[in-house]
N, C-alpha and C positions, 0 to 999 in steps of 0.2 A: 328438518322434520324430527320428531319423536312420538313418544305413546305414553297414555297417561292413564293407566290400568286402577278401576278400581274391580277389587277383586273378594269375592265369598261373603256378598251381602245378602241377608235372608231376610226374609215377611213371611209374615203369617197371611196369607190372601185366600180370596175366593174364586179361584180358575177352577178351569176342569168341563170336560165332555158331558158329566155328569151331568143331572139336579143336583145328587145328594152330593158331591163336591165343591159344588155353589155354596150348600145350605152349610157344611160343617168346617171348610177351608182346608186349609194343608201347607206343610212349611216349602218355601220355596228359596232357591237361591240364584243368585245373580253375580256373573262378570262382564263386565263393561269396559272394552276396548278404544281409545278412541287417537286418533294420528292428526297430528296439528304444529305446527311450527314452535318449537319451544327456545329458540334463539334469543330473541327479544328478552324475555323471559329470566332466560339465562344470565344475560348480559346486564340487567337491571334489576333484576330481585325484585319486579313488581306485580301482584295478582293480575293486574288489568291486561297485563301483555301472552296470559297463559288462559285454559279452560282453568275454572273454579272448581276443586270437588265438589265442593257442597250444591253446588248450581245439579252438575248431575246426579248426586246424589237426590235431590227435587226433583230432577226428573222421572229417574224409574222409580221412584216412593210413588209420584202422582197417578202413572201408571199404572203398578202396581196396585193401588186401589181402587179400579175399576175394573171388576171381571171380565173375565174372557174364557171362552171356552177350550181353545186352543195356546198351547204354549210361544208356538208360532205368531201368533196373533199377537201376543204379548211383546214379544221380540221386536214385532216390528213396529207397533205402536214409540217402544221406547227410541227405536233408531228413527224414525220421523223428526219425533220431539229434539232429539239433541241437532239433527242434522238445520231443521226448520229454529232453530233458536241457538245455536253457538255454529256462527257461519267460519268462525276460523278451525271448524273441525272438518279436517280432508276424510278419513274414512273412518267408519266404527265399527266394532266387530261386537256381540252381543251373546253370552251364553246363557242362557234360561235353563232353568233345574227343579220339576218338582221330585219330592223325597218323597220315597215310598209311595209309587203310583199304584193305582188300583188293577193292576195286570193280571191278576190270578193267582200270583206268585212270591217268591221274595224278589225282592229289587228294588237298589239300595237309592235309585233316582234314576231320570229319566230326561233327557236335556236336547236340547236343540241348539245349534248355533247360526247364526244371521250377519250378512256382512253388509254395507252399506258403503258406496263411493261417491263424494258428492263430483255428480257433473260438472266435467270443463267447461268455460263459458269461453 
């Protein structure tokens, strides 16, 4: 087993509790955890035998560009998507970050983290 991190990806999206965070968007940022046999991998030097970044990278972009009111919500759409389509991924961990939430205050982002274990059969 190993883990194939990708880490400090940002969008410009349109999440948020709000309307008006709908309507104007906000930068957001993303780490993506994910634990999967990297042997094969290892041993052969071929894409087919490991997860593809670019594959999930597709996936939280796609995400991504469907709002959601909740960062939560977000999280967990994205851990679906990889679980439900790269079946050699054992567990994902997932940190969601919007920047400068609308709290009242200063505050530098705002984050949630989501873990995901796929089911023993």
């Amino acid at each position: 087993m190993g883990q194939i991190a990708l880490e400090g990806l940002e969008f410009f999206a349109f999440h948020g509790y709000y309307d008006e965070e709908q309507k104007i968007g906000n930068k957001y940022g993303i780490d993506l955890y994910v634990t999967t046999d990297l042997l094969a991998a290892g041993a052969t030097d071929r894409l087919t035998q490991t997860v593809n970044y670019e594959v999930l990278y597709r996936l939280v972009m796609e995400e991504m560009k469907q709002p959601a009111r909740l960062l939560e919500h977000v999280g967990h759409r994205v851990l679906d998507r990889v679980m439900a389509e790269l079946p050699g991924v054992r567990k994902a961990r997932i940190c969601v970050s919007k920047f400068n939430p609308p709290v009242g205050g200063i505050c530098y982002r705002a984050r949630v983290t989501l873990n995901r274990r796929r089911a023993v059969a």
